[in-house]
C-alpha positions as CSV (number, residue, x, y, z in Angstrom):
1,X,89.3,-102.6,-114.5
2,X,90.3,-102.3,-118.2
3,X,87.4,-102.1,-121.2
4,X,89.3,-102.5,-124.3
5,X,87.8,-101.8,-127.9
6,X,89.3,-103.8,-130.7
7,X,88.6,-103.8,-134.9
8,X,89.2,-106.4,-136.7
9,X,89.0,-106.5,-140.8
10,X,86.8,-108.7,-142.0
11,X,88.3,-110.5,-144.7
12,X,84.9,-111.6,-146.3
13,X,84.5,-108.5,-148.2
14,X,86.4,-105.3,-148.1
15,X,85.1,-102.4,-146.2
16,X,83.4,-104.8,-143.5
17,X,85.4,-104.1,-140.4
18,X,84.3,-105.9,-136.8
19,X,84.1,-104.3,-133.5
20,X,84.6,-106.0,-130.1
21,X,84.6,-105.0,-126.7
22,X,85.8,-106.9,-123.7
23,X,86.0,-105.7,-119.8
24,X,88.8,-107.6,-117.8
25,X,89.0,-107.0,-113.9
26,X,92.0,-106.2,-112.3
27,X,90.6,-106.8,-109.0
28,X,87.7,-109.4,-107.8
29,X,84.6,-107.5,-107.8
30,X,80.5,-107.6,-107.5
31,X,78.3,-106.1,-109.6
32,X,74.8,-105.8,-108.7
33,X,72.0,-106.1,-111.5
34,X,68.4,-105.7,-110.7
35,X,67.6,-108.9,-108.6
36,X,70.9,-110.8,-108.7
37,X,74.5,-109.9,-108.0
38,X,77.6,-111.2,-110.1
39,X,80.9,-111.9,-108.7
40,X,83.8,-111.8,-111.1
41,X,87.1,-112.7,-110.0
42,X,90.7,-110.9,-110.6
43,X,91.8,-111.2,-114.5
44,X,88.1,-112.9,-115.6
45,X,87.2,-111.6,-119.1
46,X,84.1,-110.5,-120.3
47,X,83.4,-110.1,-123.6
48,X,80.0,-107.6,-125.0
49,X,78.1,-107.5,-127.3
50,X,80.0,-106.6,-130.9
51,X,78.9,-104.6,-134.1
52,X,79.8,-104.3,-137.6
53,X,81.1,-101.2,-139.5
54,X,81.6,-100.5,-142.9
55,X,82.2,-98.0,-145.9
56,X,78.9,-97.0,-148.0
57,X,80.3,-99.4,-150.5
58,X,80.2,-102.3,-148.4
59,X,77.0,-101.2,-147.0
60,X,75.9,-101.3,-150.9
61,X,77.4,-105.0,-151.6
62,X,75.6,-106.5,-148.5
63,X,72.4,-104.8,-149.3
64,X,72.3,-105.6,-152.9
65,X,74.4,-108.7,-153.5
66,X,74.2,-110.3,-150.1
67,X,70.6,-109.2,-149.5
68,X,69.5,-109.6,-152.5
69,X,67.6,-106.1,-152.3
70,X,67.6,-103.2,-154.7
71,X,68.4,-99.7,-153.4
72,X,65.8,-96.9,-154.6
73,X,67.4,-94.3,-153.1
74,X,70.0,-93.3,-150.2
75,X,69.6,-90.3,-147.9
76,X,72.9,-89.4,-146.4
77,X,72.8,-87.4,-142.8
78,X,73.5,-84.3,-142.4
79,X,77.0,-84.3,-141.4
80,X,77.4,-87.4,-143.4
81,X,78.4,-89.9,-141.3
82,X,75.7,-92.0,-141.8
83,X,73.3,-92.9,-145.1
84,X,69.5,-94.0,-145.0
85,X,68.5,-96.9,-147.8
86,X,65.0,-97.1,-149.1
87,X,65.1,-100.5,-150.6
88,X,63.2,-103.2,-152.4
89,X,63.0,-106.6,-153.0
C-alpha cells in the first residue's frame, strides 16, 4: 500500500498552494466499513479528500478581494502557525 501526499502551486494567485492525497494498493485488498465491505484490486487508485494552503497574504487576498469581506482584526496563534480573521461584509 502506498498513500502519497502531493502540493501543487496554484497558479491563480500566488501563495495558494493545493494538497492531494491518493492511496494506491499494491496488493488486492478488502476493507470493511460499517455495513458494507469494499474490494480494491492490485494498483487501483484512490484519491481523498484535498485541502488548500496558503501564506497570510493569500489568506488576506481571498478574504478581501475574492470574498469581498473586510478584515477587522487578525488573531494570530500562539506559536503562529495559524491566524484568526474577524471579518465583515
Amino acid at each position: 500500500m502506498e498513500l502519497r501526499f502531493e502540493e501543487n502551486r496554484d497558479d491563480r494567485h500566488d501563495g495558494l498552494i493545493l494538497q492531494m492525497r491518493r492511496f494506491q494498493a499494491s496488493r488486492d485488498l478488502t476493507m470493511i466499513t460499517p455495513g458494507r465491505e469494499i474490494h480494491v484490486e492490485r494498483g487501483e487508485r484512490i484519491f481523498l479528500n484535498f485541502r488548500y494552503r496558503f501564506t497570510r497574504e493569500a489568506f488576506r487576498w481571498l478574504a478581501t478581494e475574492h470574498a469581498g469581506l473586510k478584515m477587522v482584526v487578525e488573531i494570530p496563534s500562539a506559536d503562529g502557525r495559524f491566524v484568526t480573521a474577524v471579518c465583515i461584509k
